[in-house]
C-alpha positions as CSV (number, residue, x, y, z in Angstrom):
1,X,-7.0,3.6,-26.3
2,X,-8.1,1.1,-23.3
3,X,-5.6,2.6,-21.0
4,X,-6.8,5.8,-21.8
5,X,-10.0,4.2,-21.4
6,X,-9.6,3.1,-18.3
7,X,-7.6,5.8,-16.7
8,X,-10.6,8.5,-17.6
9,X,-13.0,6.2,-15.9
10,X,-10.8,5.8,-12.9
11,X,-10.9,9.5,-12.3
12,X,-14.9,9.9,-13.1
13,X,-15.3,7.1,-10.6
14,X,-13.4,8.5,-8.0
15,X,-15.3,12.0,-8.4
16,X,-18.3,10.7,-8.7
17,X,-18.3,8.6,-5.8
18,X,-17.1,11.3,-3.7
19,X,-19.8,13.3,-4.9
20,X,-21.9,11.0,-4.2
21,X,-20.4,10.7,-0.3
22,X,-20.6,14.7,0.1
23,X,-24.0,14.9,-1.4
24,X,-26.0,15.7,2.2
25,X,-23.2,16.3,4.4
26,X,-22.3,19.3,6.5
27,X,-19.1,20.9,5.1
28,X,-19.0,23.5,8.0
29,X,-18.8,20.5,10.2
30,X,-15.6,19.1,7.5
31,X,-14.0,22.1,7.5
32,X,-14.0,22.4,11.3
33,X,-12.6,19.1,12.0
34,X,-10.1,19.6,9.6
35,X,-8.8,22.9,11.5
36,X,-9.0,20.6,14.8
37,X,-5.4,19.6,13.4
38,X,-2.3,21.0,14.7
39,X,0.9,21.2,13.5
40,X,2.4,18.9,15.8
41,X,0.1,16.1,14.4
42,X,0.9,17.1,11.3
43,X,4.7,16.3,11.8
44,X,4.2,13.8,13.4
45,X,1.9,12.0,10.6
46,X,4.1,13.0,8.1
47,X,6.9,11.0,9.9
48,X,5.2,8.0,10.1
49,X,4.6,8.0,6.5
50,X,8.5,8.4,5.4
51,X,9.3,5.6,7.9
52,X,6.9,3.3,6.8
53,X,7.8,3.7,3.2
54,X,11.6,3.2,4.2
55,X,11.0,0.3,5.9
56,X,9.5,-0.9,2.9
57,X,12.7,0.1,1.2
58,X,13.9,-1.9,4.2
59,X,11.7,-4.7,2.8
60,X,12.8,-5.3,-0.5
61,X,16.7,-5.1,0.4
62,X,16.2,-8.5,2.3
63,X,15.6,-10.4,-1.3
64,X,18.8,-8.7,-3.3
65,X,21.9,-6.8,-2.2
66,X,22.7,-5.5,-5.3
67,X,20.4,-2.6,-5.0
68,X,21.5,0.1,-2.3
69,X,18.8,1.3,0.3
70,X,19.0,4.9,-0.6
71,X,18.1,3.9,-4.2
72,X,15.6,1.8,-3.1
73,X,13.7,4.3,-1.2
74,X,13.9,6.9,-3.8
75,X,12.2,4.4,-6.6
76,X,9.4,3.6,-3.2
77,X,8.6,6.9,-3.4
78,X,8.4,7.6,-7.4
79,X,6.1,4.1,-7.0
80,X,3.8,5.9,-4.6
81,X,3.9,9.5,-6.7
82,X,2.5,6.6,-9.7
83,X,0.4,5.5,-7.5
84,X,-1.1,8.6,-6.1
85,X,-1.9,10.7,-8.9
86,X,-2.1,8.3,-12.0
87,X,-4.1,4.4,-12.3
88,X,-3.3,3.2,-9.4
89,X,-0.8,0.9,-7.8
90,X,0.0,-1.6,-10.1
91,X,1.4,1.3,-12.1
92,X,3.5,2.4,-9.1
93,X,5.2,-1.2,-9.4
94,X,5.4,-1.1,-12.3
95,X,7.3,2.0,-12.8
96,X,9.8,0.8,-9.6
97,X,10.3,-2.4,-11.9
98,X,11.8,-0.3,-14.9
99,X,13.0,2.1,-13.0
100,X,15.6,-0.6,-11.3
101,X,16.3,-2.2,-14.4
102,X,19.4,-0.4,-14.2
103,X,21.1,-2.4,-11.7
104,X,22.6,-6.0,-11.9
105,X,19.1,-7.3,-10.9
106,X,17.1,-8.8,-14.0
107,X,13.5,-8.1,-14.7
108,X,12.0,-11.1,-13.9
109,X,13.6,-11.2,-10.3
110,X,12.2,-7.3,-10.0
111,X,9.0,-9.0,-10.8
112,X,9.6,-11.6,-8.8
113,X,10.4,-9.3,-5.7
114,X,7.2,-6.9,-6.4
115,X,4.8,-10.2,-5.9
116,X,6.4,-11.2,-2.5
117,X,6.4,-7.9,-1.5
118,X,2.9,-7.7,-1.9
119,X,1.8,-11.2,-0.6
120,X,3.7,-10.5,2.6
121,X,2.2,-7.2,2.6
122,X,-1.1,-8.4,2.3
123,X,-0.2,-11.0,5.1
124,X,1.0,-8.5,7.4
125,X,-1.8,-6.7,6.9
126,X,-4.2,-9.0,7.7
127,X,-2.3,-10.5,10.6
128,X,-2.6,-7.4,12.1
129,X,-6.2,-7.3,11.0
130,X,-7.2,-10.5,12.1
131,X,-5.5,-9.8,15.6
132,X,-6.6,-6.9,16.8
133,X,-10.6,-7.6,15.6
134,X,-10.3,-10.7,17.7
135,X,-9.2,-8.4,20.8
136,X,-11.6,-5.9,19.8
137,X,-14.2,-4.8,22.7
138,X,-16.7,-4.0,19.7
139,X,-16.1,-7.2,17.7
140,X,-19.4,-8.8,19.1
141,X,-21.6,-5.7,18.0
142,X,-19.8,-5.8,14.4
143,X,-21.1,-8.3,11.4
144,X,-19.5,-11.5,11.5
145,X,-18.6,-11.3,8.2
146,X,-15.4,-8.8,8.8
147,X,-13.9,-11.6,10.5
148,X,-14.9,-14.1,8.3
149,X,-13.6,-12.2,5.2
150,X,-10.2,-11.5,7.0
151,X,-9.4,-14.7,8.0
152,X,-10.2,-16.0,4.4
153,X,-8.6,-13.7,2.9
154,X,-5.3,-14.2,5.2
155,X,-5.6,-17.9,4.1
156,X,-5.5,-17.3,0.4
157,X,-2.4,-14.8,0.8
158,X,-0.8,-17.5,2.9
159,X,-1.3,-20.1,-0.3
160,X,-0.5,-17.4,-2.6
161,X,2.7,-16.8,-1.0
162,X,3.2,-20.5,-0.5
163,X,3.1,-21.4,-3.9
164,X,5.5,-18.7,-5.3
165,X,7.7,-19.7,-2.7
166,X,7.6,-23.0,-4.1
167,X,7.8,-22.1,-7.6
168,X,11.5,-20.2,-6.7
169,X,12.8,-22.7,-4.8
170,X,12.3,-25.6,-7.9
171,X,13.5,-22.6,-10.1
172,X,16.6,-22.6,-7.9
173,X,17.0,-26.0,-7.6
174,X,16.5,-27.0,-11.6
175,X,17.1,-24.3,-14.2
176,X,14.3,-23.4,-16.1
177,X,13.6,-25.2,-19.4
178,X,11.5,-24.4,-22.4
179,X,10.4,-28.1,-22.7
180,X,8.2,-27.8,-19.7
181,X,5.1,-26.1,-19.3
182,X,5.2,-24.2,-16.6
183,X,9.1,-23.5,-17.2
184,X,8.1,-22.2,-20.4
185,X,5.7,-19.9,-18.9
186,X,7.9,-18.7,-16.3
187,X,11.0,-17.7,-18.6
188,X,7.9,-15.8,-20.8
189,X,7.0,-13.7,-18.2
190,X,11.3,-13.2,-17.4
191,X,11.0,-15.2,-13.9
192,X,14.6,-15.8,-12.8
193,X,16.3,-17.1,-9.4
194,X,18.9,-14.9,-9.0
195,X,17.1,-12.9,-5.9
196,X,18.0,-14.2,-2.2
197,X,14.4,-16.4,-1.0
198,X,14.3,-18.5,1.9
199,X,11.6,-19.1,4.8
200,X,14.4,-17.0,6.6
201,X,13.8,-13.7,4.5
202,X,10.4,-14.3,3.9
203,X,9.7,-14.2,7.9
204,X,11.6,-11.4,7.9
205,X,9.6,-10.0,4.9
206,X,6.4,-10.5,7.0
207,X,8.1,-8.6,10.0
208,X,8.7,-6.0,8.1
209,X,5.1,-5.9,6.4
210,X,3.6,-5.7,10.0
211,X,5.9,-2.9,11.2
212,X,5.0,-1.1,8.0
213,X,1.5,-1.4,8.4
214,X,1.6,-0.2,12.3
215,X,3.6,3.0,11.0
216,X,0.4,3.6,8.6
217,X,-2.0,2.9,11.1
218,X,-0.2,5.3,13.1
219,X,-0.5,8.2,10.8
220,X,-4.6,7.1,11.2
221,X,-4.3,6.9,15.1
222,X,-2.2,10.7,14.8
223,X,-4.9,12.8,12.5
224,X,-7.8,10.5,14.5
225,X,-6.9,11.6,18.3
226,X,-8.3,15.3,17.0
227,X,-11.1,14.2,14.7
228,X,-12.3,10.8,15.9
229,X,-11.0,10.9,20.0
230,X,-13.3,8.4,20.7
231,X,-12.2,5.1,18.6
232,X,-9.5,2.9,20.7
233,X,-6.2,2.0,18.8
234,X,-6.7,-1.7,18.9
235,X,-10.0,-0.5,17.0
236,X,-8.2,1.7,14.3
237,X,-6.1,-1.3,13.6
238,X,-8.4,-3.6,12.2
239,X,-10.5,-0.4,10.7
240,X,-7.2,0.9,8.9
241,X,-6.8,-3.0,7.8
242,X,-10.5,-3.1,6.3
243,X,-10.2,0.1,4.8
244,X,-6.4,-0.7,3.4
245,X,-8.2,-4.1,1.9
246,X,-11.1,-2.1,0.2
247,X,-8.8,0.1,-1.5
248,X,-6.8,-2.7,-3.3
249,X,-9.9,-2.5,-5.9
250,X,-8.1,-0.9,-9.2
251,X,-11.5,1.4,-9.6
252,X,-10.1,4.7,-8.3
253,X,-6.5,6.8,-8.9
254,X,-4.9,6.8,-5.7
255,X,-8.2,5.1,-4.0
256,X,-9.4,8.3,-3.5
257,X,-13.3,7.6,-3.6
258,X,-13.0,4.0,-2.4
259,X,-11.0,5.0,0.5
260,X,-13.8,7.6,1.8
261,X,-16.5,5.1,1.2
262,X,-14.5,2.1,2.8
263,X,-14.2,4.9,6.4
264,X,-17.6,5.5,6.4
265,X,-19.0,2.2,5.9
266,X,-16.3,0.7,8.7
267,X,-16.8,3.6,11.4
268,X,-21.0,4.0,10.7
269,X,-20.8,0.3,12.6
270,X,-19.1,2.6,15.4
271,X,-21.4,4.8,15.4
272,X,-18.8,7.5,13.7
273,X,-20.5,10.2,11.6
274,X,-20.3,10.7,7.8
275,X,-18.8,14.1,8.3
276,X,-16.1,12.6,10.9
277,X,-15.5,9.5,8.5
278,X,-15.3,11.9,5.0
279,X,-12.6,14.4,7.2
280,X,-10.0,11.7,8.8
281,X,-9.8,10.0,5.2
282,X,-9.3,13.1,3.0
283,X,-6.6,13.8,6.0
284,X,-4.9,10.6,5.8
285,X,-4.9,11.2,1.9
286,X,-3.4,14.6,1.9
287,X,-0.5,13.1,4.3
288,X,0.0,10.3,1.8
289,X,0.1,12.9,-1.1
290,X,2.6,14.9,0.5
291,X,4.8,11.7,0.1
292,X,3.5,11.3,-3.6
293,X,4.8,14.7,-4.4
294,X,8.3,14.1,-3.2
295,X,8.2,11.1,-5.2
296,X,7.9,13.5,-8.3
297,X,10.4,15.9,-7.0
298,X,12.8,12.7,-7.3
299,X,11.2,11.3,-10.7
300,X,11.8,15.1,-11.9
301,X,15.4,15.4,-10.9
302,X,16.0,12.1,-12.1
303,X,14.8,12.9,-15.6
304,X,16.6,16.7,-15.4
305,X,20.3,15.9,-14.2
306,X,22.8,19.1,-13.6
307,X,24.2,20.1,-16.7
308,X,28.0,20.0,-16.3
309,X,30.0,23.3,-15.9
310,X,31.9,24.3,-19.0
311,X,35.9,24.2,-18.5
């Protein structure tokens, strides 16, 4: 009943606030800026988005071998259909983790796996973040606080990531006991050390959480250069990473709702209109939706194999 719970509200929130965000605004004006879009930009937004989720796929190789790439990029994309459409994307990660339960990899080191991915992610995120508001010809005019909550932010990822780091390499060093505490803990939850971890792969890791996030921001910079022509790149970087970082609050399915709100309280600092902000994300979601929907296509021939010709 809570999920259930939880997943109505989700969805009342994310209409509610787009409601909300609509209420006022020109939708001759949306509708216009949405038919500014070409086909060409289209394609090419639509690229980005596969290649940043298969260098994600990319991403998650580094810690195991025992999971092939192509099955790793068809369980990223049934994560992101979960994602999407459902509650959100803890429920995209966890349908990844069970849906890879089927190779040699245990649970725990799935589990494992999904929590650096996401630290490094986060990292990577707001490395890029951090960077390109520090280059930024605007930053001056912006509130200090965007830098301020990105750097802080990057500092508690770092520790984050630290720590689990940590918390492999004893596990690799000393098997787990159930006399200890925290060992105790860690075999309840079905942590293992069976998954490849060293400062090696976790730079690479962060490497490729950077070229992953520059492959989203350019399906933003794509769909922006006809509706929003007037924003610099190095300025859509650090707005995508703002935006990306607002959307991590489990409130809405898909962020949809958060993610509108998060555009138009980033670019009205820009001087970007409500109309301009409301039409580059609901864009940027249909592109992302797109992917989501071949995720099912792959969920839904996974659950309805071939049936095998009579002899």
């Amino acid at each position: 009943m809570n999920k259930k719970f939880f997943t109505i509200f989700r969805y009342l929130f994310s209409i509610i606030l787009l409601a909300v965000l609509l209420r006022g605004s020109r939708f001759n004006l949306i509708a216009g800026l949405f038919q500014s879009l070409d086909h060409l930009s289209i394609i090419l937004a639509v690229t980005f988005f596969f290649s940043a989720h298969f260098v994600s796929s990319v991403k998650w190789r580094l810690f195991t071998s025992k999971i092939s790439l192509k099955h790793l990029f068809k369980w990223t994309l049934i994560s992101n259909f979960y994602s999407m459409l459902l509650v959100g994307q803890l429920s995209g990660d966890l349908m990844r983790v069970l849906g890879m339960r089927s190779t040699d990899v245990k649970t725990g080191s799935l589990v494992t796996i999904t929590l650096y991915d996401r630290l490094t992610g986060i990292i990577g995120l707001l490395f890029i973040t951090v960077c390109s508001l520090a280059m930024s010809p605007v930053r001056k005019t912006l509130p200090g606080g965007f830098f301020i909550f990105s750097i802080l932010s990057l500092f508690t990822a770092l520790l984050l990531t630290g720590f689990l780091y940590l918390v492999s390499f004893r596990a690799g060093k000393k098997p787990l006991s159930n006399e200890r505490k925290l060992d105790k803990l860690l075999l309840k939850i079905g942590f293992h050390s069976d998954i490849s971890c060293n400062p090696k792969i976790l730079i690479s890791s962060f490497v490729c959480s950077v070229v992953y996030q520059l492959f989203a921001a350019a399906v933003i910079v794509v769909i922006a250069c006809k509706i929003i022509p007037q924003i610099s790149i190095m300025d859509w970087l650090w707005v995508m990473g703002l935006v990306s970082i607002i959307t991590l609050l489990p409130l809405s399915v898909g962020g949809l709702g958060i993610r509108e709100a998060g555009f138009v309280g980033v670019l009205y600092f820009l001087g970007i209109s409500r109309e301009q902000s409301i039409a580059l994300s609901l864009s940027a979601y249909s592109i992302q939706l797109i992917g989501a929907l071949t995720g099912g296509v792959f969920l839904l021939i996974r659950n309805h194999p071939p049936k095998e010709q009579k002899t």
